[in-house]
N, C-alpha and C positions, 0 to 999 in steps of 0.2 A: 433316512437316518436324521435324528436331531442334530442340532446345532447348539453345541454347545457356548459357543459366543455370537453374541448378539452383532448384526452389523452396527457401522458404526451411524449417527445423523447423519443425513445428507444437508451440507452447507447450503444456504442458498447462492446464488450467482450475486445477490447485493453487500452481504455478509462478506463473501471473500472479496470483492470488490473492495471492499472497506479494510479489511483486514490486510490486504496487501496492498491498499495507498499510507495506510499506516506504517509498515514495511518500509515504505521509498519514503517516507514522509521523516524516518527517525533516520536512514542510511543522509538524508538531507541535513538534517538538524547536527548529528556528529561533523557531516563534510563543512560545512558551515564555520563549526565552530573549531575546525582545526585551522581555517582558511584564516579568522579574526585571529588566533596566536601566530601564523606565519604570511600576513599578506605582504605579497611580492609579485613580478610578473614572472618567475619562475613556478609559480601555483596556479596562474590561467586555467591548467587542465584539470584539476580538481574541481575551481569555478565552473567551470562549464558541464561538470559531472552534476554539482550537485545541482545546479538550474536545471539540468533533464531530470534528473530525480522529484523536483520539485513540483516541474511541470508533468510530470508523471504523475504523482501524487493530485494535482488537481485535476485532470483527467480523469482517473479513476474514481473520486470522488462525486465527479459529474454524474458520472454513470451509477455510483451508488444512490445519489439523492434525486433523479430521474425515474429511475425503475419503479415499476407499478408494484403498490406490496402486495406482499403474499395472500393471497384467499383463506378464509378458515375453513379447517377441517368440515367437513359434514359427514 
């Protein structure tokens, strides 16, 4: 039987690499910027949220601009 819907692209593994440090990269950028309207030491743990987020973000970005690109179609 046909298939009436197509599957969908497959993402590469550098693309979602990228795509989900952008993810932690912007959860960073909000947490940041709630930290600068209430710094205090009762916000410590937001702090240290958003430096894993960040440091996650660079991480994964490592590994996006590392990775061997894609080969072309033949």
């Amino acid at each position: 039987m046909k298939k009436l819907v197509p599957d969908p692209p497959l993402i590469s593994p550098e693309k979602k690499a990228i795509r989900t440090a952008a993810e932690h990269l912007e959860n960073a950028i909000f947490a940041a910027a709630a930290l600068l309207a209430l710094h205090n030491q009762h916000h410590e743990g937001m702090l240290n949220d958003a430096l894993v987020e960040m440091r996650m973000s660079r991480a994964l970005l490592t590994v996006a601009l590392t990775a061997p690109p894609e080969s072309p179609p033949m």
